[in-house]
Legacy VTK file of the C-alpha trace (Angstrom):
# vtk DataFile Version 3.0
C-alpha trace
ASCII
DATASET POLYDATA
POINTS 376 float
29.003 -15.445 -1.476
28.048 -19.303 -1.195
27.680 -18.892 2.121
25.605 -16.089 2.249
23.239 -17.909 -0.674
23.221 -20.679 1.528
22.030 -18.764 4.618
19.319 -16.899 2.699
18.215 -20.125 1.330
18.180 -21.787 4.740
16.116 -19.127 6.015
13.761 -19.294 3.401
13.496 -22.859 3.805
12.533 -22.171 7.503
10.020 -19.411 6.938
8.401 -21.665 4.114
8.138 -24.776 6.513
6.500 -21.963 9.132
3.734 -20.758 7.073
3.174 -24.228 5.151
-0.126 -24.885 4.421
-1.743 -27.803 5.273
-4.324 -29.941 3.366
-6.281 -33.047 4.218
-5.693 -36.210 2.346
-8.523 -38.756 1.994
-9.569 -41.517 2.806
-9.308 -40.274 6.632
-8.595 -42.419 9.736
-9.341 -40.237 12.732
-9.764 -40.735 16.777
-12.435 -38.688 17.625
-12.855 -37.778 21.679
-14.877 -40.430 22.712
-11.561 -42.714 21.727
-12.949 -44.094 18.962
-11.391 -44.288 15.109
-13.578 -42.752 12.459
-13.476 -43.101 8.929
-13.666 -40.250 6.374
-14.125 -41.839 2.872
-14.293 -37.566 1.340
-14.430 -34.084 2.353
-17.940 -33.646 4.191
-20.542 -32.310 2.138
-23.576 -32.634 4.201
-23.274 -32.383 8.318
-25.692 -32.652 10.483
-24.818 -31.136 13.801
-26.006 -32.678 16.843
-25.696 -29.618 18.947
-26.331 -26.619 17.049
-23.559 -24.484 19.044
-20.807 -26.301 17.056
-21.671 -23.882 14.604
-19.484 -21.408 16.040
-16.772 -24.192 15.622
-17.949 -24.359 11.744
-17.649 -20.129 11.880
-13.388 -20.774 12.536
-13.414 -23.466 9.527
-15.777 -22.569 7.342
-15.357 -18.848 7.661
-17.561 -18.119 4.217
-20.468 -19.320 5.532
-20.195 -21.957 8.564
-24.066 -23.119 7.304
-22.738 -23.861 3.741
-22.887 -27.347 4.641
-24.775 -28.093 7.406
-28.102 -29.626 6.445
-29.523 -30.709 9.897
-29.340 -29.497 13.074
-30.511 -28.877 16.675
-30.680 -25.372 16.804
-30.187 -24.548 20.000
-29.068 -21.060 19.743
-32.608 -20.311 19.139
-33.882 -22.239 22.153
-31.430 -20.709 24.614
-29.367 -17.578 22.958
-31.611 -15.447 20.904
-28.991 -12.611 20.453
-26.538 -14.993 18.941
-29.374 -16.525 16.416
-30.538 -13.755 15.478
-27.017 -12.081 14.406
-26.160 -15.774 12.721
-29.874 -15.563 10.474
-29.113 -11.845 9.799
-26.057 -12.619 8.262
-26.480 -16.026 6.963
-30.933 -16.117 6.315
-30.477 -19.248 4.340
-29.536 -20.800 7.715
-33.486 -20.230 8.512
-34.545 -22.923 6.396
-32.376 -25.475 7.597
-33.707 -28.422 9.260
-34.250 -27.992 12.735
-34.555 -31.960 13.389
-34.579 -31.056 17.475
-31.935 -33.797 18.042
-31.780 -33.913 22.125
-29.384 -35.477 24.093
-31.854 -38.516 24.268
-31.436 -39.420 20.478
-35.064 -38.568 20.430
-35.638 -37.397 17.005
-37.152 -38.314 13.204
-34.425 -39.745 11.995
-36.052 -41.136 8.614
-36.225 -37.226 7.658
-33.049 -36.464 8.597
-31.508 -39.451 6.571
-33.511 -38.253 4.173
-31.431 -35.234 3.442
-28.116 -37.761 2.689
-25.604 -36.310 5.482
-22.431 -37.576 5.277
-21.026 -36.959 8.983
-22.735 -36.113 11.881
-20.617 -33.678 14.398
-22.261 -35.016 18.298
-21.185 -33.737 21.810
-19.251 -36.089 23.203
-22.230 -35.689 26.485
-24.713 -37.402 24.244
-23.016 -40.919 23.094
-24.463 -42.912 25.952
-28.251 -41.346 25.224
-27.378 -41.767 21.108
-26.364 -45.193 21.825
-29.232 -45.904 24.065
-31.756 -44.922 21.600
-30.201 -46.957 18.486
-29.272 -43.884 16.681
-25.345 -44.918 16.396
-26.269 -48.060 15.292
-28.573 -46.974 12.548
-26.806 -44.676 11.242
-23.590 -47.133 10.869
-25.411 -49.250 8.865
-26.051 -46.598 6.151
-22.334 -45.796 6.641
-22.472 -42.157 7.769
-19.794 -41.500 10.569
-20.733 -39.928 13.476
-17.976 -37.973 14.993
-17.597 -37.241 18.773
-16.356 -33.670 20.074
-16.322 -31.993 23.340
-16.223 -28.377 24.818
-18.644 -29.717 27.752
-17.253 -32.387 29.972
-13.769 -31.586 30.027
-13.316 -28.169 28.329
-10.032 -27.174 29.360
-8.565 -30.643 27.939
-10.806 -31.417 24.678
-12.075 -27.973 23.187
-8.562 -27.425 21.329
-8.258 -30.554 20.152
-11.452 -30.945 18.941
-11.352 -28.058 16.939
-8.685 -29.404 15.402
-10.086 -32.535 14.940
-12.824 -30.906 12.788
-10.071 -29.136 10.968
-8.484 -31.962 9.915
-12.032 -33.883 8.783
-13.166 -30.624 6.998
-9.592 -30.073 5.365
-9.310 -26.832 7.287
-6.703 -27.167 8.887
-4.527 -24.004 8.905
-8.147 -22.483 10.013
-8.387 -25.019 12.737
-4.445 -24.361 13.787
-4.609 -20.541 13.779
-7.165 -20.093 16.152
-6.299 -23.155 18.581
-2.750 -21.132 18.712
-4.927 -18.035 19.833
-6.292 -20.178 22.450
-3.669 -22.387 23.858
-2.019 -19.193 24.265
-4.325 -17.397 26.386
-5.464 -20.650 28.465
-1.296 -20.647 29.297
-1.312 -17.242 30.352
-3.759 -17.942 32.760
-2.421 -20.930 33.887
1.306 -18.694 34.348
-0.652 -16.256 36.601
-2.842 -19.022 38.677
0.080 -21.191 39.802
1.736 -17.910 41.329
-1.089 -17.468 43.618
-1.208 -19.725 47.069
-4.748 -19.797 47.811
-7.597 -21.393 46.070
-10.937 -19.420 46.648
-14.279 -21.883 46.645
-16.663 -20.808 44.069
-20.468 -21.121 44.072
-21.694 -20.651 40.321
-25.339 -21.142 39.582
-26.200 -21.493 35.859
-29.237 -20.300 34.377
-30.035 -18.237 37.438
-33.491 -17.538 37.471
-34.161 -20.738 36.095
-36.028 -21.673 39.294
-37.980 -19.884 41.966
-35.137 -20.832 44.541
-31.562 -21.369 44.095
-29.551 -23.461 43.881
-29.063 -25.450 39.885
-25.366 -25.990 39.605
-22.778 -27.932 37.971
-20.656 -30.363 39.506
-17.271 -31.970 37.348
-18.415 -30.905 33.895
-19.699 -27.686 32.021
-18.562 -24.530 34.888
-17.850 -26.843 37.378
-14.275 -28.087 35.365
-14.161 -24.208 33.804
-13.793 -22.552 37.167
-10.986 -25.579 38.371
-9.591 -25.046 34.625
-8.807 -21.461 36.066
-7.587 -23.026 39.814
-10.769 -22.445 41.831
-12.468 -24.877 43.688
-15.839 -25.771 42.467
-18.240 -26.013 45.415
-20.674 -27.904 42.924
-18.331 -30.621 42.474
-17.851 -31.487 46.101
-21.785 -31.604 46.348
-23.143 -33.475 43.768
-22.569 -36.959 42.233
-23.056 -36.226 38.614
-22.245 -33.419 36.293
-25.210 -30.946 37.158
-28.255 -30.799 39.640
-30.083 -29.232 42.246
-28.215 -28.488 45.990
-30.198 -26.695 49.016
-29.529 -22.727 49.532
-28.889 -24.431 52.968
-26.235 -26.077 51.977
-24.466 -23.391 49.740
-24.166 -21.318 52.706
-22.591 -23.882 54.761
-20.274 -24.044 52.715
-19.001 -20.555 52.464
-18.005 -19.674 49.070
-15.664 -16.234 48.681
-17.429 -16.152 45.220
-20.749 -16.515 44.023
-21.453 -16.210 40.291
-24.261 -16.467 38.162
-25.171 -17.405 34.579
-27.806 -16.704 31.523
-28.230 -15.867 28.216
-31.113 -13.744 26.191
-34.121 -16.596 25.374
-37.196 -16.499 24.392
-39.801 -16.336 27.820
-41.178 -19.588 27.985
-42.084 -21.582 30.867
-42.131 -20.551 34.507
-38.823 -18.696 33.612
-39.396 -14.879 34.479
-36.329 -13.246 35.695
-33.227 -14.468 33.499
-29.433 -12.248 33.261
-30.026 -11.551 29.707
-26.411 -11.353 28.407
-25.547 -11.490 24.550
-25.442 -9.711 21.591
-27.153 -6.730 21.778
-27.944 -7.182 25.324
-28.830 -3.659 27.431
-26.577 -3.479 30.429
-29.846 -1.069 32.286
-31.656 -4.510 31.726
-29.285 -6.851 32.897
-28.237 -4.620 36.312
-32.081 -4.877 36.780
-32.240 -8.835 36.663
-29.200 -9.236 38.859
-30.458 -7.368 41.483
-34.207 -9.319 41.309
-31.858 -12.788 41.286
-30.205 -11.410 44.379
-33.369 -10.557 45.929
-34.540 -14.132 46.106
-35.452 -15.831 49.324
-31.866 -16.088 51.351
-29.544 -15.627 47.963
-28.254 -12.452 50.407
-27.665 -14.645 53.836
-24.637 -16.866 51.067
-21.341 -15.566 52.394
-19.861 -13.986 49.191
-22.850 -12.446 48.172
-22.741 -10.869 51.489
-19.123 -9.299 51.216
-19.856 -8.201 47.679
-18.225 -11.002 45.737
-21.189 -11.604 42.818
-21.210 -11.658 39.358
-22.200 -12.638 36.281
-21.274 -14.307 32.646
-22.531 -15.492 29.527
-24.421 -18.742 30.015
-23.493 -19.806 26.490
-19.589 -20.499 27.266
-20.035 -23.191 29.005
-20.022 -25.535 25.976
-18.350 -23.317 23.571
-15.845 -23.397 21.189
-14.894 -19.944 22.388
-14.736 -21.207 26.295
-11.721 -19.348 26.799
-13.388 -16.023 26.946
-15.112 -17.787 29.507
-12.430 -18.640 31.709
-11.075 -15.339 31.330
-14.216 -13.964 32.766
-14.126 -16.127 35.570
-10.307 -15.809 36.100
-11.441 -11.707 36.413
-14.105 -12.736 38.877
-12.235 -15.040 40.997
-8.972 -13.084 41.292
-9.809 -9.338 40.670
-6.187 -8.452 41.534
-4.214 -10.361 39.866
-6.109 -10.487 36.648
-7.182 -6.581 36.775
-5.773 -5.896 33.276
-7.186 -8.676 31.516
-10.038 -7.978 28.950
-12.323 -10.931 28.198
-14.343 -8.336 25.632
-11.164 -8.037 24.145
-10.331 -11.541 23.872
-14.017 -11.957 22.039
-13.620 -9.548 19.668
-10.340 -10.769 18.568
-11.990 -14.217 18.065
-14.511 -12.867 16.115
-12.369 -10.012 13.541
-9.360 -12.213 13.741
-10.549 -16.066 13.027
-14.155 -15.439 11.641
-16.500 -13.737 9.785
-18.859 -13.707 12.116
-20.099 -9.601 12.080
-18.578 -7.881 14.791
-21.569 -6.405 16.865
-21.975 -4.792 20.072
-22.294 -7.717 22.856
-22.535 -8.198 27.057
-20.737 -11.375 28.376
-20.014 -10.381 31.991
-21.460 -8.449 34.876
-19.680 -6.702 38.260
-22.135 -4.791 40.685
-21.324 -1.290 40.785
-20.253 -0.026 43.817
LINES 1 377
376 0 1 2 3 4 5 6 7 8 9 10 11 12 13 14 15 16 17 18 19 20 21 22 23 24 25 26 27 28 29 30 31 32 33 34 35 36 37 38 39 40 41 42 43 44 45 46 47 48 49 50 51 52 53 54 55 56 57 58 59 60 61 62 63 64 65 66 67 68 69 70 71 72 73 74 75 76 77 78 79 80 81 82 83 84 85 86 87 88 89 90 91 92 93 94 95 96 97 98 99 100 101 102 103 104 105 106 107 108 109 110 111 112 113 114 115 116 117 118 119 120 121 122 123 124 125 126 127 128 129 130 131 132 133 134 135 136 137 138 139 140 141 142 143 144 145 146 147 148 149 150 151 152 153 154 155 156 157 158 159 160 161 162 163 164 165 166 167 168 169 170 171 172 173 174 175 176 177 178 179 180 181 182 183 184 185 186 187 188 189 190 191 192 193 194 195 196 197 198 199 200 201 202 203 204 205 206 207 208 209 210 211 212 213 214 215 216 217 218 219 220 221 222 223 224 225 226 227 228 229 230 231 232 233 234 235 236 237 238 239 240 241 242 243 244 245 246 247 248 249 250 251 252 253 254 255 256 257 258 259 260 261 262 263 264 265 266 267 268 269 270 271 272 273 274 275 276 277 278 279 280 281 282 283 284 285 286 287 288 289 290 291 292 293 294 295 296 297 298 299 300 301 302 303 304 305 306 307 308 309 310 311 312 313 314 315 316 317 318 319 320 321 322 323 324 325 326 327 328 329 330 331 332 333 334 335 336 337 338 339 340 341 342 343 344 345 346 347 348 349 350 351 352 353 354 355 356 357 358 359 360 361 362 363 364 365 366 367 368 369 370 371 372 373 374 375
């Protein structure tokens, strides 16, 4: 009988310790992921969010109402994915009245307005610090003792977008939030790792992001943003052995000398602005008539049809949006699909998304396009 209460309470010790529940304790010490130790006097009351996509990051913490305390912003959702602004104002409209400060990678912004609204942390991309730095914004906004803390999904996604979300987790005193969905995703970025290092070769990938963004191709993205998503999922990134930096423009010329086996395009819905005519239009609520019909006028373009893999049929298209996501592992699914039809030929990236979304936020579970496959 002792042993047998012992046993049951041994188990229940176990099962307590599995679904403890974790809560922050401040004052905070921190390393953020530009290396640097940050100092949380108090649960954040008032963020302002350098790049307004980390408020899909705020949707796995803050599941209520990721805006409720956001009080600045760069909303760049609006700027580059209408679809995904649009759902976020339909089901959050206060979010519409937020301040839109337009804080750019430059630092260039009013910052005596945005002080103005008292933030207490400011949540940056870890792409920016230089620029922020540059511009005196860090050092300004040290003196009035607001902590700006440093997170990436862009320049090494594969390696910082878990732990960042868990960073914010811990700073927001969400953890068990942060932990449950960073579980999720660690778990589907090993599966993909499992099936990658069973397969010998390594296919060289073109990707060109924002297609349509020019008249002529080719924008891409060297050792940062797709470039280190597509060698997150063991490809070789064709952008990375052309350019110096993390993204600019190569010659078609050149693309096609180098033979990719895959070519792949990005874009998201916008608003038309600019010289910008023909754009893959992929996002919520995106019409998969409409984006078949911008594919094929991308494809169209001077030469796009003379690069190798476009040639044999190997062209597709994803989601601009996920390449500085919290959610980049529905990217990487989409481009382990693309890259290795056979082996990957059950996986469902849709899948994956709405999972995200029903499972780990309240973020209302519409009707979306991510990725593109020409029909045969």
């Amino acid at each position: 009988m002792l042993k047998n209460t012992a046993r049951v309470l041994a188990v229940t010790g176990l099962m307590a310790t599995s679904f403890a529940s974790f809560a922050t304790t401040y004052p905070l010490t921190v390393t953020d992921m530009a290396g640097q130790k940050v100092i949380i006097d108090k649960a954040p009351q008032r963020i302002i969010l350098q790049d307004g996509r980390d408020l899909l990051a705020l949707a796995v913490l803050d599941k209520a109402n990721p805006f409720q305390h956001v009080v600045a912003w760069n909303n760049l959702l609006k700027k580059s994915d209408s679809g995904t602004w649009d759902m976020l104002k339909s089901k959050w409209p206060e979010s519409a009245k937020i301040l839109d400060m337009g804080f750019n990678d430059k630092g260039q912004v009013d910052l005596e307005t945005v002080i103005a609204k008292k933030p207490d942390l400011m949540i940056a991309q870890l792409r920016a610090k230089d620029s922020l730095a540059q511009a005196g914004v860090l050092d300004k906004l040290a003196a009035l003792h607001i902590p700006v803390l440093f997170v990436d999904y862009e320049l090494d996604p594969a390696k910082n977008t878990a732990p960042s979300i868990e960073l914010l987790g811990k700073v927001m005193n969400q953890e068990d939030n942060a932990r449950a969905y960073t579980t999720f995703y660690n778990q589907h970025f090993q599966a993909i790792q499992k099936a990658v290092s069973a397969i010998q070769t390594r296919p060289h990938v073109f990707i060109e992001p924002i297609a349509g963004r020019d008249d002529s191709c080719c924008f891409t993205h060297g050792n940062a943003g797709w470039g280190k998503l597509i060698q997150a999922v063991g490809a070789s990134n064709i952008g990375s052995k052309l350019l110096p930096g993390a993204s600019g423009t190569v010659s078609l010329e050149q693309v096609i000398s180098m033979k990719p086996d895959v070519y792949i395009m990005t874009g998201s819905a916008r608003p038309k602005s600019g010289s910008v005519t023909h754009i893959l239009p992929f996002g919520y609520g995106a019409d998969e008539a409409d984006v078949e019909k911008e594919a094929k006028v991308l494809l169209s373009r001077t030469g796009v049809a003379q690069i190798p893999a476009v040639n044999a049929g190997r062209v597709y298209g994803v989601y601009h949006q996920f390449y500085n996501h919290p959610y980049n592992i529905v990217g990487m699914e989409y481009l382990a699909k693309f890259i290795y039809p056979q082996q990957f030929k059950d996986l469902d990236p849709a899948k994956t998304y709405h999972d995200i979304v029903r499972n780990y936020t309240n973020l209302p579970d519409q009707d979306f396009i991510f990725g593109w496959t020409p029909k045969k």
